[in-house]
Structure formats: C-alpha cells, structure tokens
N, C-alpha and C positions, 0 to 999 in steps of 0.2 A: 201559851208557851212560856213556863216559867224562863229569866232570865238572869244571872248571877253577874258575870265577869264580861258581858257582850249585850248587855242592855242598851237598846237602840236609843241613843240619843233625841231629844225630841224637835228641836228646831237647831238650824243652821247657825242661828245666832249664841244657841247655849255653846255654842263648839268653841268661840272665841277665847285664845289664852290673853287669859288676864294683864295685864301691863305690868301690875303690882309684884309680878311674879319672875319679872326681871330688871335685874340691877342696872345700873345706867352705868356705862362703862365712861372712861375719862373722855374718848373723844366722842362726841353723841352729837353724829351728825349721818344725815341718811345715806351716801357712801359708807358706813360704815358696817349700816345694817341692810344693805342694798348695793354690795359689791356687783362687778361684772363677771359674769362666768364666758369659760372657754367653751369654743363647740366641742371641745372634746370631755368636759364635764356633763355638759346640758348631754351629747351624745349617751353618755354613759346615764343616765339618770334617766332620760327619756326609755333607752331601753330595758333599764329594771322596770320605770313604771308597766313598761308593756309587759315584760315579762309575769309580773307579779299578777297582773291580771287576767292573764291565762291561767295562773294556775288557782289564782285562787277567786274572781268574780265570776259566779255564776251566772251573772245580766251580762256579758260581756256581748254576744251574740244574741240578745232577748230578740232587741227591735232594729240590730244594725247585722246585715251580710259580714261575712268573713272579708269578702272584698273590698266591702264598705270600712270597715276596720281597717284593715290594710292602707287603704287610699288615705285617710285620715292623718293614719302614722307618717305616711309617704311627705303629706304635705309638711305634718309636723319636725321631721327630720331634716328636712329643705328649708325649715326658717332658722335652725340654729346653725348654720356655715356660717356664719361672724357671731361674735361677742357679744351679749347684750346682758343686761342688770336680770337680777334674780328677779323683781315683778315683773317684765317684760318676759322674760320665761314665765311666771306664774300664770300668765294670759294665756299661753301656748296650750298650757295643762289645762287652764277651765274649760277650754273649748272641749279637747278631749273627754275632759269627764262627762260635759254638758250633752256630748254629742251620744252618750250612753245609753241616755234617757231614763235614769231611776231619780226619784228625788231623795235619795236616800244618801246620793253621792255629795260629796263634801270636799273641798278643797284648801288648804288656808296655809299663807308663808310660814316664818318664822317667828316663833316671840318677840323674838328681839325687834322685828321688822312691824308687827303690828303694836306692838309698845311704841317704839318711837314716834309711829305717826300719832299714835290719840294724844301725843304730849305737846304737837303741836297745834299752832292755832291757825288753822290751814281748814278749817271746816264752812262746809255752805253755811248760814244762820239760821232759815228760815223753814217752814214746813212745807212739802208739796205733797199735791195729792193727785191719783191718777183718776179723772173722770169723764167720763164720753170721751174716751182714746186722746186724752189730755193732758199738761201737764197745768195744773191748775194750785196758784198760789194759797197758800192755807194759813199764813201767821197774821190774825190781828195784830194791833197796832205798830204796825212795820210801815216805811217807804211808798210799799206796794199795797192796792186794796184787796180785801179778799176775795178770791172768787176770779182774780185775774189771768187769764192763761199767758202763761210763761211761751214765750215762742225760743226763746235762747238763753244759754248763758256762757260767757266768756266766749263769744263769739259761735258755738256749735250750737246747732238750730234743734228744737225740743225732739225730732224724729230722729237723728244721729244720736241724743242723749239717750235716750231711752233703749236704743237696737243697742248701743255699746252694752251697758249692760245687765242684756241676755245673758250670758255666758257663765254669771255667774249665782244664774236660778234656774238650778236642777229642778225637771219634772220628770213625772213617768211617762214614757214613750215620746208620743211628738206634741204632749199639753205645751200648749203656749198662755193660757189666761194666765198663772201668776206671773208669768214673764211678765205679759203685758202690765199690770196694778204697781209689782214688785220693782218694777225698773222704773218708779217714781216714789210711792210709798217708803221703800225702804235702800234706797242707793246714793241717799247723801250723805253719807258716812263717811266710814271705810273705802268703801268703792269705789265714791268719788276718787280720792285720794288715791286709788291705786290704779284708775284708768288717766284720769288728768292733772295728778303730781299736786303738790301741795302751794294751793294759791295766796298768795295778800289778800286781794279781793274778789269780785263777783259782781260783774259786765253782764246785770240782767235785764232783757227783751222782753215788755212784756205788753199785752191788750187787757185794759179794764174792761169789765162785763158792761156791756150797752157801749163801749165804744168802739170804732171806724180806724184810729190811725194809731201805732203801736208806740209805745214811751219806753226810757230809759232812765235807769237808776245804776249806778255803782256802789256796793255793799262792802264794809271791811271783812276781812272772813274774823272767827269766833273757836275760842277752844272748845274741846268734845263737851263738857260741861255745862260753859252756857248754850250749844248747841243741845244740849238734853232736857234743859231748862225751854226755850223756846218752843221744842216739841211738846212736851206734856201740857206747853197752851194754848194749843196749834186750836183751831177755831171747829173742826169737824172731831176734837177730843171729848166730848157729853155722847155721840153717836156710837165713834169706835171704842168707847171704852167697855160698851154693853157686849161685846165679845171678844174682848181681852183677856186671854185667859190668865196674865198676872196682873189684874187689875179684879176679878172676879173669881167668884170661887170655883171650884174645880166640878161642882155638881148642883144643880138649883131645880126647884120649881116652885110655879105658884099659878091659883085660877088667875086668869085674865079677865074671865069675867062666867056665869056661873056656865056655860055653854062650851069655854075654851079654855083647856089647860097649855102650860108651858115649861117644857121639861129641857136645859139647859144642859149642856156637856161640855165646857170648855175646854176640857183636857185629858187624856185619859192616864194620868199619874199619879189617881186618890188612891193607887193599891200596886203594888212592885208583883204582885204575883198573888195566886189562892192563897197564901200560906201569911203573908203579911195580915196584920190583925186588921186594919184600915177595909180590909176586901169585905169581910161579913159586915162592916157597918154601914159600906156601901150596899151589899147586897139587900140588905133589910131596908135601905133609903129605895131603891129601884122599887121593889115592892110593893113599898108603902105608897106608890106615887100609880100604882096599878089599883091597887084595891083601893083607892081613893075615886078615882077615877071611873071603876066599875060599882063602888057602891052609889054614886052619883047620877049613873048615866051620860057622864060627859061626852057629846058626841062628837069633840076635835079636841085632837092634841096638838099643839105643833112641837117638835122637835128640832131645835137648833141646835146646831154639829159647827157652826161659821168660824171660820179660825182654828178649829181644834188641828192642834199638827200632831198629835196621835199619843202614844203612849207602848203600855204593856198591855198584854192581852193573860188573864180572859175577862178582863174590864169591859170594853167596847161589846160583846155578845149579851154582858147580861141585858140590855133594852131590850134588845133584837128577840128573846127569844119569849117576850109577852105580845110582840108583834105578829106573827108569824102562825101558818098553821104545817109551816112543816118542820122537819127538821131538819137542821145543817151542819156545814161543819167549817174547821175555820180554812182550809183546804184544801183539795183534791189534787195536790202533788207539792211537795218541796223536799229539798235536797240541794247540797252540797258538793263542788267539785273536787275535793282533797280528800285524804285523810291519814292521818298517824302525825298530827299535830300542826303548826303552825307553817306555810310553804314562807319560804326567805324569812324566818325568824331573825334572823341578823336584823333585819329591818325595819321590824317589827314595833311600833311604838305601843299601843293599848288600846281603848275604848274613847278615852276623851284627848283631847288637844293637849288641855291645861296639866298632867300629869302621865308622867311614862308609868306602864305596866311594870312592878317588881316582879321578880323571880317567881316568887310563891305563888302571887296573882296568877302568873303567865300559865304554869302548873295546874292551877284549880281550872282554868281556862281549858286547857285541852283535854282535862279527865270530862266538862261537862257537854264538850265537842263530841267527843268518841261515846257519849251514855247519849245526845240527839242524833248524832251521824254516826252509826256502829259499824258502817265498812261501805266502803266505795268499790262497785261492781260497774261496769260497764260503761265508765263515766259518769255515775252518777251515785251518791251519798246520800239513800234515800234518808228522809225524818225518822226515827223511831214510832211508829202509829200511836205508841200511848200519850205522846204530846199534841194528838189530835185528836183529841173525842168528838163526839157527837153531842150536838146541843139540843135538849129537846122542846117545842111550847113548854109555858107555863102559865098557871093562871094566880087569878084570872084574867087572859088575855085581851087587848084592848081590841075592839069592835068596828067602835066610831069610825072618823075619819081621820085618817094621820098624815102632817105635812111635815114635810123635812125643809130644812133649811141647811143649804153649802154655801159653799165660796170656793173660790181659787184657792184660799190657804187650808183646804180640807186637806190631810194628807195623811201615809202611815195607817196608823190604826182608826183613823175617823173616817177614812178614804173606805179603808175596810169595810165600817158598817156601813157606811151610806151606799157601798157596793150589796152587804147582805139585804138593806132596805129595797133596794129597786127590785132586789131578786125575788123575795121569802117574804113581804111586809103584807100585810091586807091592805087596801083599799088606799095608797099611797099616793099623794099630788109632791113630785118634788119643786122646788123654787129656787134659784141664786144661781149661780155662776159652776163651770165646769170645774171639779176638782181638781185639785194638782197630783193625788192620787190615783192609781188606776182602777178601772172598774171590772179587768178579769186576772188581773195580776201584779205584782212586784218582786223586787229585791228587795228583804229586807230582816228581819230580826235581828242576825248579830252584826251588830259591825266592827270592820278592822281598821285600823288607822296603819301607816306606812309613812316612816318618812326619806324621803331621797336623800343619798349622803353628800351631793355635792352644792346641791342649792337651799336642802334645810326643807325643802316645802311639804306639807303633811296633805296625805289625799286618804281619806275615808267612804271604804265603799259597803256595803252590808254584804255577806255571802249568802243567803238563801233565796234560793229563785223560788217565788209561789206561785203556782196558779192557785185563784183563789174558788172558793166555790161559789162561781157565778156562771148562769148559765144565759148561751147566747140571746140579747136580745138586738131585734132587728135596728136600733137607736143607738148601739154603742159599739163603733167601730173599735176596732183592736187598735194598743197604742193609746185609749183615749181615756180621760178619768171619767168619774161617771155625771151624765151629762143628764140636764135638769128637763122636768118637763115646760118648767115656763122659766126660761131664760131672763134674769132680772139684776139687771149691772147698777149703781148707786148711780142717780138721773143729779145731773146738775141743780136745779130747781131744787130736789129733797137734800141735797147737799147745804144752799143757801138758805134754804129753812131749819136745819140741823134736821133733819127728818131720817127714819132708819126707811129707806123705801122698798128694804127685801121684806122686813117685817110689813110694812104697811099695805105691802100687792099680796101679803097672805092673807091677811085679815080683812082685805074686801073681798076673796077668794072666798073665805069661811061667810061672811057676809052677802055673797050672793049677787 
C-alpha cells in the first residue's frame, strides 16, 4: 500500500519531539511544563479523546466489548474528580490506549514537557537487561558487577518496576512478551522520569551472580547524554547490536557456511513505496540472494526478522513470495470507519510528533484518503481492491529448509510477514519469542495524531483495521502475535558469555 502523507511511523521511539525544537522559556522549571489541570479540563479532554475514537479508530472494539470500553472510560472519569499534573493524567491516557491492544497506538505529552526532562540530570546511569523474567545489571565497569539481578531501586522492588511500566508498551491484542523484555530494556529513560519524577540518585538492591545475601550501592543520577554514552557500552552491546537495525544495514546476507545461508531484514524502510527508485535495487538484491541459493543447492536458510519493527509495504512480500507455493495477498479485509475527510480536524495535529501538518499537506491527505477509502457504506470504508494485489511465487523458489527468527520487537510489517511465513512458507521451523505483532490481524497503515486542547497530550492511533491473510491455525489464538515453534528467550549463561542463544538453538537445529 503506497503511503504519501499517513506513512506509519516505524517505532515508538522515532515519535519523540525533539528537545531542540523548543525554546527554554525564562522560568524552566517542571511546574511550568507540568501544570495541574482541573477536572473539568481532564473531563473535557478525556471526552474528545473518546469521542475521537469512535469516530475515527477502527481497533476501537477489535479485542475489547463495547462494555469493556465503557467500564474503562467509567473508571477513567472517576479518577479525574480532583486536580492532578498533566503526567498524572498522561498515565490515565496510557492505560486507555494500552488497554486497546494495537501496537500501533502511541501516546506522548508535550514538547515542552519532554524537552525539560532530557535537560535534566535526573536519569538512571546504568544499563539493565531483562533476562529469565529479570532485572539483570548490564554496565561494566560500574559499582555493581555484571550479570547482577537488580532486586530494587529507590526503594520499589524489581516486580512493581517492571508491571509500572506496562502501560506504556502498546501490543496487538493481549501480547505481553515485549511488555515483559521492554519494561527493563528500554524504560530508563523517559519513563522512568514520568512514572517516578526526576531523582538525585538511585538506592539500588542488588544479588551478585553466585551470591546468598543481597548488597547496596547509592548511585548519583546522570544527564540524558552521559546516560547514552553508558548504554552504547552496556556489556550485552557486541550481541544486540547484530539486530539493530540503526546499527546495521537495512538488508544483508551472506553463507554461513557452504550448507547455510543468512538473509537479514532489519527493517523494512530500504523503499517508501514501488515507485521509489531504492525498491527495484532492493528487488534485484532479494533475487539475487534466491538464485544464489538455488544455483548452489543450499539446503537451509535462516531468515532473521528480530527487532524489525516494520516499515512500508510492498517491501516485506517480496521474500515471502520465493517462499511459498501459493499465492497470497496482503489482506483479506481492511477499511475505514469515516469518510469525506479528517473527523474533529480542529484537533487534528499530522503524522509525526515533532511537526504539525500544514494546510496543503492536510489537503493532499484527504484526496489520498478518499482515492483508498472511496465511500463508507454500512459502517464500514472498504480499501480500494487495487491497493491489494495478489502476489504470486516466483522463482526460483527456495526448497531447502527455512528457519525464521522473531522476537518480541517483531512488529507492523515484520509481524506481517512472519504472519505470511507461518501461513504460505515451505518447510518452515520458526524460533524466538512471540511477536508483538499480530498473527491474524491489526490496526494499521495510516496513522493520525490528535492533540487534546487542555493538557497538550498527543495520542496516535493508525485507522485501518486488517485482517490479515492468515488462515486459522490450531497454535495461534486470536489476540495473539505469531507464536514460534520452539520458544527461545536469551538464557543467562549465553548472556555471560556474550552468546546470541536464538541464533545458536538454530544452528544446532540445522546441525542435527
């Protein structure tokens, strides 16, 4: 689906406005940027939010009852009868978004509000890592040794840190794996800072590995800087950098050895659309990595997807369809709940965080709404069919044996294929961990951003509901991303050895 003016953002983190991008006002203090609002603002705000999403999120009712929605709202309207700071409402909103179940949803304050905090020096210092349902210390040469589980810090015990937050890691339907990785991996931020306010220091509880009785350390906190400096030397960085997809190129392969090839996706944004020039170089790259392969006889591939949090499409199909003896499609229903332009335009901000939609933009925007979604019948805005073709094999198609490699940060258009893999693929072993996308549908292509007029807060949600073309299998409940045939989480041990242990349980697989 070509994408112009509503091109789906690719990870949570790209959404962040910039700091750079707001001016420091003379009194620059978080009262400032973090006033208290009335219940009868949060009231009024809360109910555009709802509003808005009636008429224009199609997921609204995906994976939750009317009733269930209702009750949500209920509760949510019963916590603003007093006063409380614009983050304290922002918490109110993640839940809600959170409780949607698209990972496509997005929520984030105010510039001014996430400017102020990265300027202070109010950040954790050190790197953690979530492993065997863990919070497991990761910074050499620090305090602490490596490999140590963090039982607390600043007094909240490592199970309270981690359920905090949930909330605010959107998945499709009721995935909780990157909840689980994600609410250690990547929540000493920002996040920290907007669940437990900006600290001095850091009162951390921790058991060295082989010992009995747990020790204490107090840490000064560190500005966003040298907090970014310390990560990039966090001790499991030689491992996770191998699927990084800004660390790594966008597309790779090479033999492994002369028996196994390795075909690499980190990302699917080497091409904006067919039309872009980038797309036939890639196509001719996918190809060449086919007829490589079959003029060899290679009889394993493995295909790693890990980390890819998606892109545009029809990038993700073209692997899929040297895989494969049948044909598919990308699929079998999407649509739209509106139509004849933009519902609560007033409100309306754009596509990205960091800049509002102009006039013009907003314009081109709804002519290429009304040429995907040509009229709304019945409730429902079907897709125009011609942005859904049919994909057919091509050769020469690979044979051998093909393993996929996910993770929890599979999502979007990587979710996608790993969804057409399990379906249409020959001869498939998958490996890694449950996707954080789904495996017979989402919300997603274009997404809208909205910002509420009285607390500033921006919620992005995508309007197209797909089902995708996945056909039932008896292993993939609904609500669930797609779910691996040998379940393989990074094991402590290959962690202390800097070891990739999803790669390494394939290659004794392929090995026999």
């Amino acid at each position: 689906m070509k994408k112009v003016l509503f091109l789906l953002l690719l990870v949570h983190q790209g959404w962040a406005q910039p700091a750079t991008h707001t001016s420091k006002p003379v009194a620059d203090s978080l009262s400032v940027y973090n006033p208290q609002l009335s219940p009868h603002e949060m009231k009024q705000d809360l109910q555009l939010f709802l509003d808005i999403r009636k008429k224009a999120n199609s997921g609204l009712y995906r994976y939750r009852s009317q009733q269930q929605i209702d009750s949500i709202y209920k509760w949510a309207f019963a916590e603003v009868r007093k006063p409380m700071s614009v983050i304290d409402f922002y918490k109110i909103i993640l839940q809600l978004t959170d409780f949607e179940g698209s990972c496509h949803n997005y929520t984030e304050p105010d510039a001014g509000l996430v400017g102020y905090l990265n300027r202070q020096r109010g950040f954790f210092p050190y790197a953690l890592k979530y492993i065997e349902g863990k919070i497991i210390f990761n910074s050499p040469s620090a305090p602490i040794p490596v490999g140590s589980e963090v039982l607390g810090i600043n007094g909240v015990s490592q199970k309270d840190l981690m359920a905090s937050f949930y909330k605010y890691l959107t998945a499709d339907g009721f995935i909780q794996t990157q909840k689980l990785s994600n609410s250690v991996n990547g929540s000493y931020g920002l996040r920290y800072l907007y669940e437990y306010g900006i600290k001095d220091s850091f009162a951390i509880r921790f058991l060295p590995p082989g010992a009995t009785l747990a020790q204490s350390v107090t840490v000064p906190a560190v500005s966003l800087q040298e907090q970014k400096a310390n990560f990039a030397r966090r001790y499991s960085a030689p491992v996770d950098s191998v699927i990084d997809y800004k660390v790594q190129p966008k597309y790779s392969f090479r033999m492994l050895n002369p028996s196994t090839g390795l075909l690499n996706l980190r990302i699917f944004s080497m091409a904006a659309d067919a039309d872009d020039p980038a797309f036939a170089v890639y196509v001719s790259f996918i190809d060449s990595v086919f007829r490589l392969l079959s003029h060899n006889n290679v009889p394993n591939l493995i295909l790693d997807i890990r980390s890819n949090p998606g892109g545009s499409d029809p990038t993700f199909e073209q692997p899929m369809m040297y895989l494969t003896d049948s044909s598919f499609k990308e699929n079998t229903l999407a649509y739209s709940i509106f139509d004849n332009g933009i519902p609560y335009e007033q409100y309306f901000w754009g596509v990205s965080t960091a800049v509002r939609m102009d006039s013009a933009a907003k314009e081109a925007g709804k002519k290429m709404l009304k040429d995907y979604f040509p009229a709304l019948r019945n409730g429902r805005n079907l897709q125009n069919p011609r942005y859904n073709p049919v994909y057919s094999p091509k050769q020469p198609g690979f044979k051998g044996k093909l393993y996929l490699l996910i993770d929890e940060n599979v999502a979007s258009a990587a979710s996608h294929l790993a969804s057409l893999v399990k379906a249409y693929a020959r001869n498939v072993t998958i490996v890694g961990v449950e996707t954080v996308g789904g495996y017979y549908g989402h919300n997603g292509h274009m997404a809208v951003i909205y910002e509420l007029p009285h607390s500033k807060i921006k919620t992005k949600f995508s309007i197209v509901y797909v089902d995708q073309d996945a056909p039932v299998k008896p292993d993939q409940p609904e609500g669930r991303g797609i779910i691996p045939d040998h379940t393989v989480w990074p094991t402590f041990n290959d962690f202390m050895q800097q070891k990739d242990t999803q790669m390494e349980y394939v290659l004794r697989l392929i090995g026999g």
